[in-house]
C-alpha positions as CSV (number, residue, x, y, z in Angstrom):
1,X,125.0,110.8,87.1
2,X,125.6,108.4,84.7
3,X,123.3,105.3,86.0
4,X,120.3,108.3,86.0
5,X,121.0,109.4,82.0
6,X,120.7,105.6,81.9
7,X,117.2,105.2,83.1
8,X,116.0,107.9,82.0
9,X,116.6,107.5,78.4
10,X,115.6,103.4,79.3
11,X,112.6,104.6,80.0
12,X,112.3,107.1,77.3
13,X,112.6,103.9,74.8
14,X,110.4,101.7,76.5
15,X,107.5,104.4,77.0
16,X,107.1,105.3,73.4
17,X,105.5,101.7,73.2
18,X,103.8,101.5,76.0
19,X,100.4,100.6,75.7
20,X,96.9,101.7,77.5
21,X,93.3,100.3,76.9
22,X,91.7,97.1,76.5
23,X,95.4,94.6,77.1
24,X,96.6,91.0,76.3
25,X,99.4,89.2,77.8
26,X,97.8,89.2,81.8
27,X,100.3,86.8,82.8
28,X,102.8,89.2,83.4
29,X,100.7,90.5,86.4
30,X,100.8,86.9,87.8
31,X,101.8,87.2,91.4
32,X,104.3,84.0,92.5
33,X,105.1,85.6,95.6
34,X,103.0,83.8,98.4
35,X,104.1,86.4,100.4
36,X,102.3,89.3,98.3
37,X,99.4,87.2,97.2
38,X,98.9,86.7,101.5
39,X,98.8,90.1,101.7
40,X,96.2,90.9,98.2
41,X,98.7,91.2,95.8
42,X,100.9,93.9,94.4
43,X,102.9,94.2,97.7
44,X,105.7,96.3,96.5
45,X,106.5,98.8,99.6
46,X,108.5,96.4,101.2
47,X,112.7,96.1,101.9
48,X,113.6,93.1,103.0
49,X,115.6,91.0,100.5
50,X,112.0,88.9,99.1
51,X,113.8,87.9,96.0
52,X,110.0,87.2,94.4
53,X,108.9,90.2,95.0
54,X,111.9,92.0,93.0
55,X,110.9,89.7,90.0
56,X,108.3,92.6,89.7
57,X,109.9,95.2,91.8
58,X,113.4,95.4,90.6
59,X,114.5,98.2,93.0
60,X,114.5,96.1,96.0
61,X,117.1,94.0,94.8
62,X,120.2,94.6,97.2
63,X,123.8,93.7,98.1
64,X,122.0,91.6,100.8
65,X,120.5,89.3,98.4
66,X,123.5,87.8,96.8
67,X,123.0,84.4,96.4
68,X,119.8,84.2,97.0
69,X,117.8,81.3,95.6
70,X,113.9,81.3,95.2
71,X,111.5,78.7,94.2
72,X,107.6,79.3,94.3
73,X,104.6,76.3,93.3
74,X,101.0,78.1,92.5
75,X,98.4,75.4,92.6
76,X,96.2,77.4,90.5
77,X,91.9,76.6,89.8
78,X,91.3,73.5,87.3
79,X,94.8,72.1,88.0
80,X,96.7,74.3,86.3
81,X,100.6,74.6,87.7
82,X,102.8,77.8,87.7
83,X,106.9,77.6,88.8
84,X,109.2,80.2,89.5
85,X,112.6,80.3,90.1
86,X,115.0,83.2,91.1
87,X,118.1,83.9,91.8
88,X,120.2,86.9,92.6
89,X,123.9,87.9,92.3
90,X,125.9,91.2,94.0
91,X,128.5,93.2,91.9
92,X,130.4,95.3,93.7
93,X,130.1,99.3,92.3
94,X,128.0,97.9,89.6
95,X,124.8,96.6,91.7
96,X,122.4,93.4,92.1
97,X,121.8,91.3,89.2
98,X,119.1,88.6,89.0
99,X,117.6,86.1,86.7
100,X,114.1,84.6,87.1
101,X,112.0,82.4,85.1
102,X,108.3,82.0,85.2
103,X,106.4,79.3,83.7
104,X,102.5,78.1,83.8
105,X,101.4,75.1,82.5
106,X,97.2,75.1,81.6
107,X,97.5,71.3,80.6
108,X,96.0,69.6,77.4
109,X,92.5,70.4,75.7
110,X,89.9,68.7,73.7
111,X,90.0,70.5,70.4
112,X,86.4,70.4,68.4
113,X,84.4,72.1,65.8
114,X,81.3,74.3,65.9
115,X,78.9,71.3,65.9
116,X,80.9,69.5,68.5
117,X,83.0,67.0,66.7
118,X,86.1,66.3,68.3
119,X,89.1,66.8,66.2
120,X,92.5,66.7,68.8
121,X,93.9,67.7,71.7
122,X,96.3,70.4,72.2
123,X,98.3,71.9,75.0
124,X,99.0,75.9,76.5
125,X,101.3,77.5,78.3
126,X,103.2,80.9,79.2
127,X,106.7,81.7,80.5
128,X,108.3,84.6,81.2
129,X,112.4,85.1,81.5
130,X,112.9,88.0,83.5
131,X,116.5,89.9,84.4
132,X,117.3,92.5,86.9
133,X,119.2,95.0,88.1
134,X,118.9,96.9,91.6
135,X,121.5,99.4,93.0
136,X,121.6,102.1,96.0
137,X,121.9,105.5,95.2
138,X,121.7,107.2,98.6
139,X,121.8,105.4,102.0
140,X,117.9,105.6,101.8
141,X,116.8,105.2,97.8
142,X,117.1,102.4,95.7
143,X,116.2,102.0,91.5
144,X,115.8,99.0,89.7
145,X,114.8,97.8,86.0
146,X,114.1,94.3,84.9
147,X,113.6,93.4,81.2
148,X,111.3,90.4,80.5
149,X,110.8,88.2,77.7
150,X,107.2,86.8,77.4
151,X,106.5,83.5,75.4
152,X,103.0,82.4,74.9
153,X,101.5,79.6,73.0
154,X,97.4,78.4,72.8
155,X,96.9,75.7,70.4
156,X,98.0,77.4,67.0
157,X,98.4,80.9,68.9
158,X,101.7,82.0,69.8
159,X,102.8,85.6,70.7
160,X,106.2,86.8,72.6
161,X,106.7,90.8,74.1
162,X,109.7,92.7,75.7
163,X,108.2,94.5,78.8
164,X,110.2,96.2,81.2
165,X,109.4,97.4,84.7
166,X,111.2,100.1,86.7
167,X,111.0,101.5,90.1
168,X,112.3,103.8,92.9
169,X,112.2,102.2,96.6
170,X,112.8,104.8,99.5
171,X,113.6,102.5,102.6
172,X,114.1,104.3,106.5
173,X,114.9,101.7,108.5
174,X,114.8,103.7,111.9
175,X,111.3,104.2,111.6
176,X,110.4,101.0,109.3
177,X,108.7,103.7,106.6
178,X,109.1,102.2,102.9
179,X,107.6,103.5,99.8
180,X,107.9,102.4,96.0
181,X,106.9,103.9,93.2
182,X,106.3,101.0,90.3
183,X,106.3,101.8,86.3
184,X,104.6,98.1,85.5
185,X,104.8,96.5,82.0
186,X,106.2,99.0,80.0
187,X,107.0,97.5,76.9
188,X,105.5,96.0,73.4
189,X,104.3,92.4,71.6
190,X,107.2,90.9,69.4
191,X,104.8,88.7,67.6
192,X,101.1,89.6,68.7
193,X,98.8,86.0,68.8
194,X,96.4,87.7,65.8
195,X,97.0,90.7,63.2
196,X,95.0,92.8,65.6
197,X,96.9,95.2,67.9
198,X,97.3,93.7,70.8
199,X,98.3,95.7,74.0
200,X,100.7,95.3,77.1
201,X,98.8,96.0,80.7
202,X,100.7,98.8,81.1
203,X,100.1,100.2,84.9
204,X,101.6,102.5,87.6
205,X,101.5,101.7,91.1
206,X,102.0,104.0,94.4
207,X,103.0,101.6,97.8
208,X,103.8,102.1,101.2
209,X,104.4,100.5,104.5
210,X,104.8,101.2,107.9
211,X,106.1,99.1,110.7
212,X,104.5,100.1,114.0
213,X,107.1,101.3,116.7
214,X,105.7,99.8,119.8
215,X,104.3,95.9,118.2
216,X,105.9,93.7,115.5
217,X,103.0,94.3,113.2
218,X,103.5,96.4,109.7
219,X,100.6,97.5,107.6
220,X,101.1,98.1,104.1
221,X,98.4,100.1,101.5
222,X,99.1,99.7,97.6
223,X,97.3,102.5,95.2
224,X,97.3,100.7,91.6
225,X,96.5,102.3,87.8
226,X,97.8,105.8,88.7
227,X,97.1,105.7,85.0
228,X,93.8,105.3,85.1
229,X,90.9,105.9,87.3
230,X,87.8,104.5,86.0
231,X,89.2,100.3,86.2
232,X,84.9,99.5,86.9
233,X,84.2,96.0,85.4
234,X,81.2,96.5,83.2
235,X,80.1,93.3,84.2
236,X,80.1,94.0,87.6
237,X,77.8,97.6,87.0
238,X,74.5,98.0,89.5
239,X,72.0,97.0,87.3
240,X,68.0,97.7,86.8
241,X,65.1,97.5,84.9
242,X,63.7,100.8,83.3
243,X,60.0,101.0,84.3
244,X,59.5,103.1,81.0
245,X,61.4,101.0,78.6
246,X,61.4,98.1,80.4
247,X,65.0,97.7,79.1
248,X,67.8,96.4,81.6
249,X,70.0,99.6,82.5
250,X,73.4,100.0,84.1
251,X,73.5,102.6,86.9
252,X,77.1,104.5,87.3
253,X,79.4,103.7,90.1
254,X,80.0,106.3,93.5
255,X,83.5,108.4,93.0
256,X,84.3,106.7,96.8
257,X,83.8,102.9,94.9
258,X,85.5,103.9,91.9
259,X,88.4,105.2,94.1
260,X,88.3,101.9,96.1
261,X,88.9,99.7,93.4
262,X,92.7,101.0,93.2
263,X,93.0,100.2,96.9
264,X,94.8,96.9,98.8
265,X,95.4,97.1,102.2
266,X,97.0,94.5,103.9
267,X,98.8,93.2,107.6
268,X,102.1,91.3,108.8
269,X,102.7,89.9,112.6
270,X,105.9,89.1,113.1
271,X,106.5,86.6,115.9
272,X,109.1,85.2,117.6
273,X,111.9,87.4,116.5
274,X,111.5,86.8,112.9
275,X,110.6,82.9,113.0
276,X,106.6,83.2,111.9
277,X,104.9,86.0,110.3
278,X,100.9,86.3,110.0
279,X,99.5,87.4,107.2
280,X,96.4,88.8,105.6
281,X,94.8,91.4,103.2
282,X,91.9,92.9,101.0
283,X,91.9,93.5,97.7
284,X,89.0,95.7,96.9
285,X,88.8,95.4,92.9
286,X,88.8,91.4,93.2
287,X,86.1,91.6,95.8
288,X,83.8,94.2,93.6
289,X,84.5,92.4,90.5
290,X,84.4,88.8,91.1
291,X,81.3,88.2,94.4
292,X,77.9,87.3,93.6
293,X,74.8,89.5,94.5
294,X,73.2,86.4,96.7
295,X,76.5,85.8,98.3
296,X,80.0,87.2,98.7
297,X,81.8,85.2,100.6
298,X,85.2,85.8,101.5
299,X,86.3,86.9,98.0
300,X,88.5,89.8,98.1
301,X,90.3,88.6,101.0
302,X,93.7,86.5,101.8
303,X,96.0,85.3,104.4
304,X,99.2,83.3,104.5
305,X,102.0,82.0,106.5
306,X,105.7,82.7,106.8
307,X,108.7,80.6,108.9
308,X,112.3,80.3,109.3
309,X,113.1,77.1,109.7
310,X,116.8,76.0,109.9
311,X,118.6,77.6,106.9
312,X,115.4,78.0,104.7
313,X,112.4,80.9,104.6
314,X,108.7,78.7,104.1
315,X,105.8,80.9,103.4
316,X,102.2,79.9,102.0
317,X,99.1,82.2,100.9
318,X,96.0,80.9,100.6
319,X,93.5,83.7,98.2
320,X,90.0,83.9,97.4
321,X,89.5,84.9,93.9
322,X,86.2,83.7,93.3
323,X,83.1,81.2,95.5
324,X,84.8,79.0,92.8
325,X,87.8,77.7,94.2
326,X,90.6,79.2,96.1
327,X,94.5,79.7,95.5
328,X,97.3,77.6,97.3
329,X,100.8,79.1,96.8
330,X,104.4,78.0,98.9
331,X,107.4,79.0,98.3
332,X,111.1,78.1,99.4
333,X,114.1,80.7,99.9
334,X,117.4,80.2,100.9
335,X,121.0,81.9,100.8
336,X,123.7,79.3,98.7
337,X,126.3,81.0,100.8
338,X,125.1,79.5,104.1
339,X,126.1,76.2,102.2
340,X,129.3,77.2,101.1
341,X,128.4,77.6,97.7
């Protein structure tokens, strides 16, 4: 009783400064998980000790994750670099602990006036400190919180927030249903980057996945902004020319697109008893928002790559975000205890 009067005054606390609207700080949606960015992001109905994934889903954190050690590499567009690094601890009748650290590095840039004179070069980066906690309360449900410090800094711009996310996992492992419920970026700006009032990207999210009974294959299907239903990109509108006015107009969007913005579905083959997992999804926001009318390409969708290989878990995603440029991420997972650490 007393770890749910916990939470629910937790989140009593952090809710009162949540934020909704137009929102800064999009970092802290970041996904370092090649596993979840293989499969269109936001993968959160899973339970299966992905330390990553509980970086942003803190209720999937479990006893069978202590000493658990994660390291991700994002080779993001225009050479920018992301790390992570996680690492989890079991307490007995207390619960999981973790710690994580995020960090992106955008490189240096040419700093110059209106009328182009060059003045200096500065640098950019984010990082985010995250900590959290994961603990069974029936042989089936798991919650979780994590609290995250967020540092930012862009030239002369520098902002930090406390966000916290928190989360309910129902796991069945006799017929390989999971579900999650995610309260994402619940929190407020410490020091905002301008006097404005800048807002956290506060979100909920709906998951679930089921692994078929007869073939190693599990499909997963992630419903995001329960918050909000109209997430249209004005940018990305129907547009046409008013043969009265001759003006350019924006035509409104179906209910059934609207709706399939919030979708992601997504795939896993698991071969060879565990040893290699095939990967792949569709992200259908990325692919209305970010194609071109003459050609669409493959944006929207993603696949990736997991193996066992000795004492260490290898996966790599590989994501279309835009005709741009695509998005390489690996990452390395191990257990310190199969050392003797």
């Amino acid at each position: 009783m007393k770890y749910k009067s916990f939470l629910f005054l937790f989140f009593t606390f952090f809710n009162s400064f949540s934020q909704n609207g137009n929102t800064s700080y999009q970092f802290l949606n970041f996904e370092t998980s090649p596993r979840s960015v293989a499969m269109g992001g936001d993968l959160i109905s899973i339970y299966d000790n992905d330390l990553l994934i509980s970086q942003k889903v803190p209720s999937i954190l479990s006893s069978e994750m202590n000493n658990d050690l994660s390291f991700s590499y994002v080779d993001y567009f225009a050479d920018i670099n992301i790390v992570s690094f996680s690492y989890a601890k079991n307490f007995k009748d207390i619960g999981c602990l973790s710690l994580g650290i995020i960090s992106a590095d955008y490189g240096e840039f040419l700093s110059a006036t209106e009328i182009g004179e060059q003045n200096s070069i500065f640098s950019a980066s984010d990082q985010i400190i995250n900590f959290g906690f994961g603990r069974s309360i029936s042989n089936r449900i798991n919650i979780g919180f994590n609290i995250n410090y967020f540092n930012s800094s862009y030239e002369s711009y520098q902002s930090s927030a406390i966000t916290s996310n928190i989360s309910s996992t129902y796991h069945n492992s006799e017929n390989g249903l999971h579900s999650t419920l995610l309260f994402k970026n619940i929190g407020r700006p410490v020091n905002a980057y301008t006097s404005d009032n800048e807002k956290i990207p506060f979100e909920i999210q709906l998951g679930l996945s089921k692994k078929l009974d007869h073939l190693p294959f599990r499909y997963s299907i992630v419903y995001n902004n329960l918050n909000k239903f109209d997430i249209s990109n004005e940018y990305s509108l129907n547009s046409f020319t008013n043969n009265n006015s001759g003006e350019i107009e924006f035509s409104d969007e179906s209910i059934a697109k609207t709706f399939l913005r919030h979708i992601i579905i997504s795939g896993e083959l698991n071969l060879f008893k565990e040893n290699l997992f095939v990967r792949g999804g569709f992200n259908f926001q990325r692919r209305f928002n970010n194609t071109l009318d003459s050609y669409a390409g493959l944006v929207g969708f993603s696949f990736g790559l997991g193996m066992k290989v000795s004492k260490f878990r290898i996966n790599y995603s590989r994501s279309s975000y835009h005709l741009s440029g695509q998005i390489n991420s690996f990452s390395l997972n191990t257990n310190l205890s199969t050392f003797g650490i």
